[in-house]
C-alpha positions as CSV (number, residue, x, y, z in Angstrom):
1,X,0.0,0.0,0.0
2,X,1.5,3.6,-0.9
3,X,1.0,6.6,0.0
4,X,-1.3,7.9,-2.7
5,X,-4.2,5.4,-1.9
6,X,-3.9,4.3,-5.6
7,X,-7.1,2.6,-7.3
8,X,-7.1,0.8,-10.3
9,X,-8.4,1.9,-12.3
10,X,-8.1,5.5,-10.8
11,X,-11.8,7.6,-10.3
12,X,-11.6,9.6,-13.5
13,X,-12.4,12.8,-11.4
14,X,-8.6,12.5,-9.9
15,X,-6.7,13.6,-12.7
16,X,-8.3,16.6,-11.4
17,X,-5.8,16.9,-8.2
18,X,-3.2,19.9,-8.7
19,X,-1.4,18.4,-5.8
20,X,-1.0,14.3,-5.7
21,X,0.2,14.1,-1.9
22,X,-3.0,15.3,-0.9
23,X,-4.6,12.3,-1.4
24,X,-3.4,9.9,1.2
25,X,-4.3,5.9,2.3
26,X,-2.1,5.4,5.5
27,X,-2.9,7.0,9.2
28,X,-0.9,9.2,10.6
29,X,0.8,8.3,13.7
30,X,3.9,10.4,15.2
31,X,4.8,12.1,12.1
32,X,4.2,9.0,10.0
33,X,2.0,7.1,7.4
34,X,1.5,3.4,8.8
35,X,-0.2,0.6,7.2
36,X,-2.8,-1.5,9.4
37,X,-0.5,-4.0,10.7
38,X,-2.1,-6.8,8.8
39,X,-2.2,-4.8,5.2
40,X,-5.9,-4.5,6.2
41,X,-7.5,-1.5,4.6
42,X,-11.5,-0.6,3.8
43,X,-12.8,1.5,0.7
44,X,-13.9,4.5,0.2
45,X,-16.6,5.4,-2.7
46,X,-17.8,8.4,-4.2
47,X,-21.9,8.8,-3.3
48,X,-23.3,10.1,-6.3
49,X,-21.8,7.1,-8.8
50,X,-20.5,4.4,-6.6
51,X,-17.1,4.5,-7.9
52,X,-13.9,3.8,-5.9
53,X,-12.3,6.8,-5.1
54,X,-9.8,5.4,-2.7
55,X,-8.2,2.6,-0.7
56,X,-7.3,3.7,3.2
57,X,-5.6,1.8,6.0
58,X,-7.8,-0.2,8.5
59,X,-5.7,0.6,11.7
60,X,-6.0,-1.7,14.8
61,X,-6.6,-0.8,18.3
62,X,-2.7,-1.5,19.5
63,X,-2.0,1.0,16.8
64,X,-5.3,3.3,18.2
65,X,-2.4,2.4,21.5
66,X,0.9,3.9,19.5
67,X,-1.4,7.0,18.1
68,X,-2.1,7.5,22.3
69,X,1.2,6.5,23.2
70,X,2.6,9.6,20.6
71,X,0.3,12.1,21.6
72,X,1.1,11.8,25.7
73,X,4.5,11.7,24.6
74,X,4.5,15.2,22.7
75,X,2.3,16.9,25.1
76,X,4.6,18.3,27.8
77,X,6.6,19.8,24.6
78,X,3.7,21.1,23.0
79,X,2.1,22.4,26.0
80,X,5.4,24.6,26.9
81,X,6.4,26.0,23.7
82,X,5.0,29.6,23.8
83,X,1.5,30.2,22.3
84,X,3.0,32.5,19.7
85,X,4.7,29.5,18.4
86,X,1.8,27.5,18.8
87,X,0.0,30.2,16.5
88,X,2.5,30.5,13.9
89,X,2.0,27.0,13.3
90,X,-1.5,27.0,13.2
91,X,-1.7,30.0,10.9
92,X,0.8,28.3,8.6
93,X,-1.5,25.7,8.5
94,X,-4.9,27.7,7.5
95,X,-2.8,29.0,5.1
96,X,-1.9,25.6,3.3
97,X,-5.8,24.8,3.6
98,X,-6.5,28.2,1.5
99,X,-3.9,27.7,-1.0
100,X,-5.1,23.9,-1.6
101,X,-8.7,24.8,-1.4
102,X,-9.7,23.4,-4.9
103,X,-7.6,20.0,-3.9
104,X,-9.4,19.4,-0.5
105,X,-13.3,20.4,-2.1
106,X,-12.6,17.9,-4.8
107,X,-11.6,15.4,-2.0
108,X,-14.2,16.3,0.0
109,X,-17.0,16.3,-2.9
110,X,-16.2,12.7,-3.9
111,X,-16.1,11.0,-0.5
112,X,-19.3,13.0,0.6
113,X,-21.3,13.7,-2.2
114,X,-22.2,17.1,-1.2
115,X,-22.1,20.4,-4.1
116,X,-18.6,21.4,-5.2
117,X,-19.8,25.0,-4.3
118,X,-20.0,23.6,-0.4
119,X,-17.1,21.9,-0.3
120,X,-15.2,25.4,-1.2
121,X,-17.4,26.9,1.3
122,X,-16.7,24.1,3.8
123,X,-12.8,24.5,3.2
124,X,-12.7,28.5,3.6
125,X,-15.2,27.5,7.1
126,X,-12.4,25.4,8.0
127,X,-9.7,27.0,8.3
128,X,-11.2,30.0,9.7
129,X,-10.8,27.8,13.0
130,X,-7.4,27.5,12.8
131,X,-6.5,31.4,12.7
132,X,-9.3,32.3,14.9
133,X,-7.7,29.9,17.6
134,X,-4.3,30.8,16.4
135,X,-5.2,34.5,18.0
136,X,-7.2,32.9,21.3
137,X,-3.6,31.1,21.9
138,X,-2.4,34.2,23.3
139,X,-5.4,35.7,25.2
140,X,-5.1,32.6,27.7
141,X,-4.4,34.7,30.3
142,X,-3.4,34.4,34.2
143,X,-7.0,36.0,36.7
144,X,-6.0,37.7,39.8
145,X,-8.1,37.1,43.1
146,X,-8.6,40.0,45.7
147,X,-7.5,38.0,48.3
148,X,-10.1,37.2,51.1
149,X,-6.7,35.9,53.5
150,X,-4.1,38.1,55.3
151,X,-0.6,37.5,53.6
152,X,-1.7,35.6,50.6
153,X,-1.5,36.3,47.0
154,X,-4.0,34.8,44.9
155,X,-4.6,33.8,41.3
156,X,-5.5,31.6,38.5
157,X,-4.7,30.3,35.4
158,X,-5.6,27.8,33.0
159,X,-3.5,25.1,31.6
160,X,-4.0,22.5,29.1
161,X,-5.8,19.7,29.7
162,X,-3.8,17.2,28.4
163,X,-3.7,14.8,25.4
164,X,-7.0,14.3,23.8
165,X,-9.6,12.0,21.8
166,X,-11.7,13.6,18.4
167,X,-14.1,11.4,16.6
168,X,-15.7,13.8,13.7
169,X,-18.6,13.0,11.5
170,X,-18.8,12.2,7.9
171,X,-21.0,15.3,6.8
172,X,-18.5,18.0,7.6
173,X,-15.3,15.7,7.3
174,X,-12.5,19.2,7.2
175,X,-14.8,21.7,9.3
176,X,-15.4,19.3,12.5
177,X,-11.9,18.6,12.9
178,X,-10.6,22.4,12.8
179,X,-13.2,23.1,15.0
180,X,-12.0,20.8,17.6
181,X,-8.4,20.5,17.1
182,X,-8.0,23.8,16.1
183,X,-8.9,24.7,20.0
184,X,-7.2,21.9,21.6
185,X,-3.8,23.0,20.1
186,X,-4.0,26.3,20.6
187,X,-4.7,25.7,24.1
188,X,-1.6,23.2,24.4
189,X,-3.1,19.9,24.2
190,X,-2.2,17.0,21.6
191,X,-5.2,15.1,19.6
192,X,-5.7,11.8,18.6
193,X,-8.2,12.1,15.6
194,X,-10.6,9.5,14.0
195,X,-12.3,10.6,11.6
196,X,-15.9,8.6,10.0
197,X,-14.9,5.9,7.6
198,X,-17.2,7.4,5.6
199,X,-15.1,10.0,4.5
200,X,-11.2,9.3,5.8
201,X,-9.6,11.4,2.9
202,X,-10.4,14.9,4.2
203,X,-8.9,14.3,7.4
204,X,-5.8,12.8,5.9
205,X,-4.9,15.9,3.9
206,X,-5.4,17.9,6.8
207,X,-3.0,15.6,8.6
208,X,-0.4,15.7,5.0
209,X,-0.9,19.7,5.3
210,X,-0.2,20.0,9.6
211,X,3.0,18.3,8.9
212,X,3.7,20.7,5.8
213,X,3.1,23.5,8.7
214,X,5.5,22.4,10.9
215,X,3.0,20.9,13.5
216,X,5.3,18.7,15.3
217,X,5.4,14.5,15.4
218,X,2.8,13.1,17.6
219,X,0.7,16.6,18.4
220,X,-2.2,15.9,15.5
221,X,-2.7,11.9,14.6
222,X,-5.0,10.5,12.3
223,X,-6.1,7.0,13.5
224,X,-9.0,5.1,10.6
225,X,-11.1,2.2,10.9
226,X,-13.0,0.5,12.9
227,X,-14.7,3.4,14.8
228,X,-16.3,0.9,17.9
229,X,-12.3,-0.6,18.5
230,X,-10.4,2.6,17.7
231,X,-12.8,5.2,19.8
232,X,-13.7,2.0,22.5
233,X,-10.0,2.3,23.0
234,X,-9.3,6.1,23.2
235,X,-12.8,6.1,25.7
236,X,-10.8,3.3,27.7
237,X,-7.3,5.5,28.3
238,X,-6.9,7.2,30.9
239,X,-3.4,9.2,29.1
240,X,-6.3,10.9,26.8
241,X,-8.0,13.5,29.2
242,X,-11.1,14.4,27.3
243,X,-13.1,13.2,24.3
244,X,-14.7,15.9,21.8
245,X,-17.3,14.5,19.5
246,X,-19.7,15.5,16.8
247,X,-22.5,12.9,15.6
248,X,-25.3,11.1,17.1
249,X,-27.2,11.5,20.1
250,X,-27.4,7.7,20.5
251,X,-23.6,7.1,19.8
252,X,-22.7,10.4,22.2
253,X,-24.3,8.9,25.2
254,X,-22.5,6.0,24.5
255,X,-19.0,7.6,24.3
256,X,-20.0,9.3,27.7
257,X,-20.5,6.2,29.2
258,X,-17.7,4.7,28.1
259,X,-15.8,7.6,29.4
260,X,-17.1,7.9,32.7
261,X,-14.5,5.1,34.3
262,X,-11.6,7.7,33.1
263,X,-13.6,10.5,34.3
264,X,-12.9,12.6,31.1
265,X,-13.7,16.0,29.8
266,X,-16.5,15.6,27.5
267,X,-17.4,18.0,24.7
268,X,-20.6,16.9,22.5
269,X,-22.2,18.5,19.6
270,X,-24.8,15.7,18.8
271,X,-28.6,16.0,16.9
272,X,-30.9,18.4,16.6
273,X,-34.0,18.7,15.8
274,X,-35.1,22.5,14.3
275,X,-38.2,24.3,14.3
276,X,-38.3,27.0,12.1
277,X,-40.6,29.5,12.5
278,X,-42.4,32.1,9.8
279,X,-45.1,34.7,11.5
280,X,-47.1,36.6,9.2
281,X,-45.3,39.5,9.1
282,X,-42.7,38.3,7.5
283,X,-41.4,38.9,4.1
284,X,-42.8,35.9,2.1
285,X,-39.8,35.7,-0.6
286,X,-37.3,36.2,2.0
287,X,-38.7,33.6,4.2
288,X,-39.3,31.3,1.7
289,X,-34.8,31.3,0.9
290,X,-34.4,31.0,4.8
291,X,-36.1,27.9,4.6
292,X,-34.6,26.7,1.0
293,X,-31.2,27.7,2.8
294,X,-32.0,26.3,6.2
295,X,-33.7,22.9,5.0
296,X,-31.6,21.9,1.9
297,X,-27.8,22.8,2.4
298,X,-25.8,19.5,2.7
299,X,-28.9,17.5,1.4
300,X,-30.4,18.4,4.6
301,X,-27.4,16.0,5.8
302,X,-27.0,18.7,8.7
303,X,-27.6,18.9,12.7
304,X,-28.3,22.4,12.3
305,X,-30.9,21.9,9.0
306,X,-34.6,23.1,9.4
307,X,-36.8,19.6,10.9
308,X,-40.0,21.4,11.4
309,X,-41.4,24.5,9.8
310,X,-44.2,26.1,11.2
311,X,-45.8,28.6,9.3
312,X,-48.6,31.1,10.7
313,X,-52.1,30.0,9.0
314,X,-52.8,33.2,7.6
315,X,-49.8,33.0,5.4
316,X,-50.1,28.9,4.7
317,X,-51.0,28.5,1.3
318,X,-49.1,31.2,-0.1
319,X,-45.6,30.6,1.9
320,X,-46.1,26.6,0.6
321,X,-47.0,27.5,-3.3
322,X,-44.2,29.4,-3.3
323,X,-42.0,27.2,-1.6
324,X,-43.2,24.5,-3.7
325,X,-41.7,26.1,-6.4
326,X,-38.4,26.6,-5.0
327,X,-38.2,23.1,-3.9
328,X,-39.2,21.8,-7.2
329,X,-36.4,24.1,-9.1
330,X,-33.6,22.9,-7.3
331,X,-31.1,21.1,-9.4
332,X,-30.5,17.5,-8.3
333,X,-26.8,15.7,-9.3
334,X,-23.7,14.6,-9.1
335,X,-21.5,17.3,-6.7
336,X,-19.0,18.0,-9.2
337,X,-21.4,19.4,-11.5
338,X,-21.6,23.1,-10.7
339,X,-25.1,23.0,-11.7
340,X,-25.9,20.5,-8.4
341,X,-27.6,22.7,-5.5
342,X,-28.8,19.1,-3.9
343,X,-26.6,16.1,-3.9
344,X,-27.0,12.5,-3.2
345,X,-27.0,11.5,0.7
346,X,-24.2,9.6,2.2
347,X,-25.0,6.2,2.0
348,X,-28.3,3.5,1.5
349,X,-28.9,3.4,5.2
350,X,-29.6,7.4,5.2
351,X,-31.6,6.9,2.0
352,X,-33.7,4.1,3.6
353,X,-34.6,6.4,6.7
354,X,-35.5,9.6,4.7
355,X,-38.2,7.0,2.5
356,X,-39.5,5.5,6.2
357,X,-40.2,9.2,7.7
358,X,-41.7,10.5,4.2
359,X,-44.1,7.1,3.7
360,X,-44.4,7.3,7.5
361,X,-45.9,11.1,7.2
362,X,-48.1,10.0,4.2
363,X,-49.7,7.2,5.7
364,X,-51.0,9.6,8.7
365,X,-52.5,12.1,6.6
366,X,-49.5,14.1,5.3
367,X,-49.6,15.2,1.3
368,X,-46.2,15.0,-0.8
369,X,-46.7,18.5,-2.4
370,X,-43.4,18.1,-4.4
371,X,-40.9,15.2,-4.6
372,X,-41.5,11.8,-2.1
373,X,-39.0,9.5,-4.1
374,X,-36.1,8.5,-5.1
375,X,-33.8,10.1,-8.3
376,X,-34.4,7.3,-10.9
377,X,-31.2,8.2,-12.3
378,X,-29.4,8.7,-9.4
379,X,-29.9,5.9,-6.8
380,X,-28.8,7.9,-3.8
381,X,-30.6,10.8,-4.6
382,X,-33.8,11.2,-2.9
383,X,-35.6,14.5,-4.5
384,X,-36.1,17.2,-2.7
385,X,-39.3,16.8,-1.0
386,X,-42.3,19.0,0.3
387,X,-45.0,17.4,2.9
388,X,-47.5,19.3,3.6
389,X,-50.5,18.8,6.8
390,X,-48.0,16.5,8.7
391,X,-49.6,15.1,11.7
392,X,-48.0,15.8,14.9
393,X,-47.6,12.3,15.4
394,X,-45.4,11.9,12.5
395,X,-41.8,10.7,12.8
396,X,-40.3,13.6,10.9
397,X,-41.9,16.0,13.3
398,X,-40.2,13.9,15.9
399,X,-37.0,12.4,14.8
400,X,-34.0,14.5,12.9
401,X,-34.6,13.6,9.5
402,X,-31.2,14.2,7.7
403,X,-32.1,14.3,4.3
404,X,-33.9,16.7,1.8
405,X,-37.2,16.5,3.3
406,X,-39.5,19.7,4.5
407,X,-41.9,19.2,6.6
408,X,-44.5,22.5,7.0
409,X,-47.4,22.6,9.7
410,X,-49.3,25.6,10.4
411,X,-50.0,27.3,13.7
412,X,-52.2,30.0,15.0
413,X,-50.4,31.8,18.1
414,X,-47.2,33.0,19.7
415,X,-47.7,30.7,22.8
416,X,-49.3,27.3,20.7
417,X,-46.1,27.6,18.2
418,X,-43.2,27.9,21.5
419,X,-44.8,24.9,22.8
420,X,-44.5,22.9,19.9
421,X,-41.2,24.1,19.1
422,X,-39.5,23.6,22.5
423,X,-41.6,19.7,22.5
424,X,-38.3,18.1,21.9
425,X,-35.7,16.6,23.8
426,X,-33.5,18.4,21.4
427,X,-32.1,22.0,21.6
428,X,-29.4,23.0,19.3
429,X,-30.4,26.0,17.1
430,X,-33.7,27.5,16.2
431,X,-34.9,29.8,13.4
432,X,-37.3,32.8,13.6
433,X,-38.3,34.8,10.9
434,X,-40.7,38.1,11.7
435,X,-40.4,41.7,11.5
436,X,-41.1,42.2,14.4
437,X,-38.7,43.6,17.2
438,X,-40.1,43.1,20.4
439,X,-41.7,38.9,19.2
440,X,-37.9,38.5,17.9
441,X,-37.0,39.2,21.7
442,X,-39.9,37.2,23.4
443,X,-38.8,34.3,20.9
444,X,-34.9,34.4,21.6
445,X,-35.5,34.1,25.7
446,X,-38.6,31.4,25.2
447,X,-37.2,29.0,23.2
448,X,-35.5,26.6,25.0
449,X,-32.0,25.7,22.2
450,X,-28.5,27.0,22.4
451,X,-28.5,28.9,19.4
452,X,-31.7,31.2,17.9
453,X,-31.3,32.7,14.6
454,X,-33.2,35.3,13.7
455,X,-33.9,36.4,9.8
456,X,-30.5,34.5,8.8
457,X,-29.8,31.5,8.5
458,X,-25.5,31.3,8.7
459,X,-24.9,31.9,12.4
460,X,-21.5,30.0,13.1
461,X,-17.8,30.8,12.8
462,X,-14.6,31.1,14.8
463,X,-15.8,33.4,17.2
464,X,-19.6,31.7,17.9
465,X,-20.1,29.5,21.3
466,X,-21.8,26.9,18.9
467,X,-23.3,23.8,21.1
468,X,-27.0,22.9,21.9
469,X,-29.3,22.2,25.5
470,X,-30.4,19.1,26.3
471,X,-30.0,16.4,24.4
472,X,-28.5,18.2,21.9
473,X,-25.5,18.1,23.1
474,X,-22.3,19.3,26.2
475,X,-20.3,22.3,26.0
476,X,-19.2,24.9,23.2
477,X,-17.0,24.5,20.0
478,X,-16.0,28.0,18.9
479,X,-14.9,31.2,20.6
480,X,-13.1,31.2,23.7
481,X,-15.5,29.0,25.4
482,X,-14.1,26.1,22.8
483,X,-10.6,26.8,24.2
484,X,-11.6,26.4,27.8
485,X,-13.1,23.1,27.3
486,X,-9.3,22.0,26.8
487,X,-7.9,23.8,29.6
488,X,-7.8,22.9,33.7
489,X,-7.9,25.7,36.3
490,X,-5.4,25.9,38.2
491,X,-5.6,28.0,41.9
492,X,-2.3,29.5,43.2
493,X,-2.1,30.9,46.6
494,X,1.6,32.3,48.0
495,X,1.8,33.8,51.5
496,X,3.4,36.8,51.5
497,X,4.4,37.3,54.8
498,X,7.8,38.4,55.7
């Protein structure tokens, strides 16, 4: 096996790399590209044809052991180099992301499917993390206490955590590993990364570009395969001092419990399940392209994508003829043609749920306005869909759909549509859309998510606590909140006295 994850024949779509050594098979352990032990290695194939696009390494879990065994051993290091060395680095690193843009959306667009246009999006939103970290590096700062002791001196500071465990997801493969890593070493800590299997190439190239950037051997590894061995183990260690993951609900509270024996720092960004919410003041057109935007990005492949749009009833029919129309306009394809607003979804099992939630809807009384099947073209393509007069009782008004699927329901009152909305053991974001200043006030404080957006739909960045309530989710990714959740407190109190 070699470096380049060869395939034979090659995915014709390849010969469009600029830069070869971006495309790698092999983890990355210590500053190295290792094989699997036992020349084991899975594929990885491009959603919207079902083509090999690559060949990658299917590490073990005493290699998930050497990746661990690196990281604690380049901690102490890391930790005490100064933070504007730290920063240099990571700078130098969003940097080689910018410059290799078109290389790591191509990568990214034919192990996940999603619109070329996204991936370039996705690549510019990920290495945004890296220099907005690479400035919170030096505003860790010391916190004096007025002293409540005679003859003492007290303060605090904060001081990294220690080596650390990152398990990403397969719909955002670059921008959920910047966000997390990005913070851990900027803060001091070392990461041990798997990234889905789904999509191993984006994380790869980051790794190929870190070492280009001078991030040292054994600060950033790259561990793929077998996610229940590799992240069992990393749950299991007690050298790795937190575990930061973006994915399920259902596979988050199982991480957590496989943490709590090693008593680990836990940062979760897990499901979600939106309302969005149009009143009748708002501007029709300009709601109807928050809910295109909010519903339909990513394939609706998205925690953060619209579940449940509820619509005030004077404004019903029209809002839904016209979004109708939207929905049925949008261009359906392969990623790499710039035409392609929606692309296929990730894989059969995320087809085979977005079918079950729209035939579920149907059969209790919901109408398929637009869409309700499957690209006969395109087999992992499921159109995009409108349901109209879903039943409360539907799954998709309870369950995060994750496909192109919009669900509208109409309500009649400020207090009826809350209720609804906040009926959810979810709470990550929530959209409002109304003119009015004074509802967009009462709406922020009553709903009960971690993020409200109001007439907008992009909301997150460097410098965004982004995280949800409940089950949605534990702590923040983003601004300097993201930072602390890699960082201990430590309390220092000299006596002064002569």
């Amino acid at each position: 096996m070699t470096l380049q994850a060869p395939c034979n024949p090659p995915h014709p779509a390849l010969g469009g790399l600029s830069d070869r050594a971006l495309l790698r098979g092999l983890g990355y352990i210590d500053g190295a590209w290792v094989a699997a032990a036992d020349a084991s290695d899975f594929t990885v194939t491009d959603p919207a044809t079902g083509a090999l696009v690559a060949r990658v390494a299917w590490l073990s879990g005493a290699q998930t052991d050497l990746a661990i065994a690196a990281a604690t051993r380049a901690f102490p290091v890391w930790r005490d180099r100064l933070p504007q060395d730290r920063a240099r680095i990571l700078t130098r690193w969003a940097a080689l992301m910018l410059e290799a843009k078109a290389d790591l959306a191509l990568l990214m667009t034919l192990e996940q499917g999603k619109p070329l246009a996204e991936s370039l999006g996705e690549i510019d939103y990920a290495a945004s993390f890296l220099d907005w970290y690479a400035g919170e590096a030096l505003r860790s700062n010391a916190e004096g206490i007025t002293s409540h002791l005679p003859n003492a001196e007290m303060f605090v500071r904060r001081e990294a955590l220690g080596p650390v465990g990152v398990v990403t997801p397969w719909n955002f493969p670059s921008a959920m590993i910047t966000r997390k890593v990005a913070a851990a070493l900027a803060a001091g800590c070392t990461a041990v990364v798997h990234p889905s299997s789904e999509t191993p190439l984006s994380a790869l190239a980051l790794a190929e570009l870190a070492e280009r950037a001078g991030v040292p051997a054994g600060v950033f590894n790259v561990v793929t395969g077998d996610a229940a061995e590799i992240v069992g183990r990393m749950c299991a260690d007690d050298r790795l001092r937190a575990m930061s993951f973006t994915g399920s609900t259902e596979i988050g509270k199982l991480i957590a419990s496989q943490c709590a024996p090693t008593m680990k720092r836990l940062v979760m960004e897990l499901g979600g399940h939106a309302p969005l919410i149009i009143f009748e003041d708002a501007d029709l057109d300009r709601a109807v392209q928050i809910a295109v935007d909010a519903k339909f990005a990513t394939s609706g492949q998205d925690c953060l994508a619209a579940n449940r749009i509820y619509v005030a009833r004077p404004i019903l029919a029209e809002f839904s003829r016209r979004f109708g129309a939207r929905i049925a306009a949008l261009r359906v394809g392969n990623g790499l043609d710039p035409a392609t607003e929606v692309g296929p979804l990730m894989h059969a099992r995320a087809l085979a749920k977005v079918a079950a939630q729209v035939m579920d809807a149907v059969t209790k009384g919901a109408t398929v306005a637009v869409g309700g099947k499957v690209d006969p073209n395109l087999p992992l393509i499921y159109l995009p869909t409108l349901l109209l007069n879903v039943p409360e009782d539907a799954l998709i008004l309870r369950e995060e759909t994750f496909g192109p699927v919009a669900a509208v329901i109409g309500f009649d009152t400020e207090a009826e549509v809350i209720s609804r909305a906040n009926a959810t053991p979810y709470g990550l974001v929530a959209y409002v859309v109304t003119r009015d200043g004074a509802r967009q006030l009462r709406l922020s404080r009553a709903l009960d998510f971690g993020m409200i957006a109001v007439n907008r739909v992009k909301i997150t960045g460097g410098p965004v606590p982004f995280g949800g309530w409940k089950h949605s989710g534990l702590g923040r990714e983003g601004s300097r909140h993201g930072l602390e959740a890699f960082t201990e407190l430590k309390y220092i109190c000299i006596d002064t006295a002569a």
